[in-house]
C-alpha positions in Angstrom: -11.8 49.6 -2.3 -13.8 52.1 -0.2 -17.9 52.7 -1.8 -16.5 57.0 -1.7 -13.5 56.0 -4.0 -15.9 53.5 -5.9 -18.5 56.0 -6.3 -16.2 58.5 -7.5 -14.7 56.5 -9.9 -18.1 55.4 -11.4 -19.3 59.3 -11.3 -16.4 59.8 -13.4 -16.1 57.2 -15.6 -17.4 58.8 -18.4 -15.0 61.5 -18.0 -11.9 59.4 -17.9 -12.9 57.6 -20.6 -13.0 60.4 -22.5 -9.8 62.1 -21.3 -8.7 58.4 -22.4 -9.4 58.3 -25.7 -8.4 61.6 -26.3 -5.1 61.2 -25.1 -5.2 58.2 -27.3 -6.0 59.4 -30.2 -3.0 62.1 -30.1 -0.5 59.7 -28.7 -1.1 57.4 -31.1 -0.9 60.6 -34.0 2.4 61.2 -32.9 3.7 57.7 -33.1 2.4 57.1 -36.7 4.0 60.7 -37.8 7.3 60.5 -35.9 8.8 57.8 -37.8 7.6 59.0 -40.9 9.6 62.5 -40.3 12.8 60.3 -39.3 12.3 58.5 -43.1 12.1 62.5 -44.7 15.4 63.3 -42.2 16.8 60.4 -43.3 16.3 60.7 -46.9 16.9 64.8 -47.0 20.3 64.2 -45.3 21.3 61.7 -48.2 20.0 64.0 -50.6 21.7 67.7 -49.5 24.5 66.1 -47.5 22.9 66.7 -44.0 19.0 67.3 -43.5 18.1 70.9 -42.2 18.2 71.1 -38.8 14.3 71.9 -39.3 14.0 68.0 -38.6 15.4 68.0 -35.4 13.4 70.4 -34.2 10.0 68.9 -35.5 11.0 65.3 -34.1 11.8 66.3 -30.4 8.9 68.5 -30.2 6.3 66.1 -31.2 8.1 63.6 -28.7 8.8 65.7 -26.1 5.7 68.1 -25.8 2.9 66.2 -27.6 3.5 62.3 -27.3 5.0 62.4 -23.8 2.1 64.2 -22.3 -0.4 61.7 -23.6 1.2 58.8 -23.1 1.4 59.6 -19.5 -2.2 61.1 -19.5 -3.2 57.6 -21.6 -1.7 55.3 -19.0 -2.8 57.5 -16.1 -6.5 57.2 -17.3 -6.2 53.7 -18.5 -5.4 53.0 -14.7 -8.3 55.0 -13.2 -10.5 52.7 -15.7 -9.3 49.3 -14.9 -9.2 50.7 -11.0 -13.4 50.6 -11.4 -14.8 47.8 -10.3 -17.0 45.8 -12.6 -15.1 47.2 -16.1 -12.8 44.6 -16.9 -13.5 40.9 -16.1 -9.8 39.7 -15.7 -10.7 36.2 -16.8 -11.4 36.8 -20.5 -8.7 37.1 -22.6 -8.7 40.7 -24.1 -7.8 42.7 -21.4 -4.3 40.2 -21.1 -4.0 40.7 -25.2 -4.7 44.4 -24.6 -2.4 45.2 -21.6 0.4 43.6 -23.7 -0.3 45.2 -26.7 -0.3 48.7 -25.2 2.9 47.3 -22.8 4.4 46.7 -26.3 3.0 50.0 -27.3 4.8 51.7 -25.2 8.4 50.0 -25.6 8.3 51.4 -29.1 7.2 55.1 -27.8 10.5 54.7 -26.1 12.6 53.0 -28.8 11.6 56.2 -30.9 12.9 58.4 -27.9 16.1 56.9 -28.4 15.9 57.5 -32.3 15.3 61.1 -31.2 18.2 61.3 -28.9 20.6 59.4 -31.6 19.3 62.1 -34.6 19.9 65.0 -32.3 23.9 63.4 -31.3 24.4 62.8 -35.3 24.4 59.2 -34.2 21.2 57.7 -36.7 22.5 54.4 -38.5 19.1 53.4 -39.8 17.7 54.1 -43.3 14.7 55.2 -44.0 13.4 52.1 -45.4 14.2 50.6 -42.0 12.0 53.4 -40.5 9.4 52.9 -42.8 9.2 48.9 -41.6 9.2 50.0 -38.1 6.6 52.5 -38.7 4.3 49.0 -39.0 4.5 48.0 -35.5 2.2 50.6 -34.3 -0.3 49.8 -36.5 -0.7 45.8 -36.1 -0.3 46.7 -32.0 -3.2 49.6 -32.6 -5.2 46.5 -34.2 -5.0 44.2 -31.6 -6.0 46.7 -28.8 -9.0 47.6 -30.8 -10.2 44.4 -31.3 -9.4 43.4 -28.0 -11.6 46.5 -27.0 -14.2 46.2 -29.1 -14.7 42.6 -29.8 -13.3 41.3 -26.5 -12.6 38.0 -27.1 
């Protein structure tokens, strides 16, 4: 890598990490709250015979205007920080367990886009005790990347 690129990206290292745990934090918001609002549509539209369309509207904004954007800006960061030489020693373990982890992480980001889509064509066939299992995955994913962050093992 060229030292002006290399300097730049160590000037703003601080920055991107920032910008990187911000985006984080609200991606990660939106992916513990979204399944929880398909478990209310789910269990409102057994209740009243069909959920208000309220639901809909809450469930593709959060994905499409608030968990979208930071995923993109959490990957795009995530790259500039692995792109600066000297931060991640590729021959320990915990950046492999990480990058999987947030690999995995992302998989489900788009398996809920799909719930999104099959809610908004009256297509949803799972309950909301299935959504409320699923709902799990990001939280033992979120514990590996922190561990693999923080303890790096």
């Amino acid at each position: 890598m060229p030292d002006a690129i290399t300097d730049l990206l160590f000037a703003l290292y601080p920055w991107i990490k920032a910008f990187h745990v911000m985006a984080v934090i609200t991606w990660m918001a939106g992916i513990f709250y979204l399944p929880r609002l398909f478990v209310y549509h789910v269990e409102q539209a057994e209740k009243v015979n069909g959920a208000p369309d309220i639901f809909l509207t809450m469930e593709y904004k959060l994905y499409r205007y608030i968990m979208r954007p930071s995923l993109y800006v959490t990957w795009a960061c995530g790259l500039l920080l692995v792109a600066t030489p000297g931060i991640v020693d590729w021959s320990w373990v915990w950046p492999w367990t990480k990058g999987a982890s947030v690999i995995a992480m992302t998989g489900f980001h788009f398996w809920l886009g799909r719930q999104v889509q099959a809610f908004r064509n009256g297509e949803n066939s799972l309950t909301g005790r299935r959504y409320r299992m699923m709902n799990e995955v990001p939280t033992l994913l979120m514990v590996v990347i922190v561990l693999s962050v923080i303890v790096r093992f």
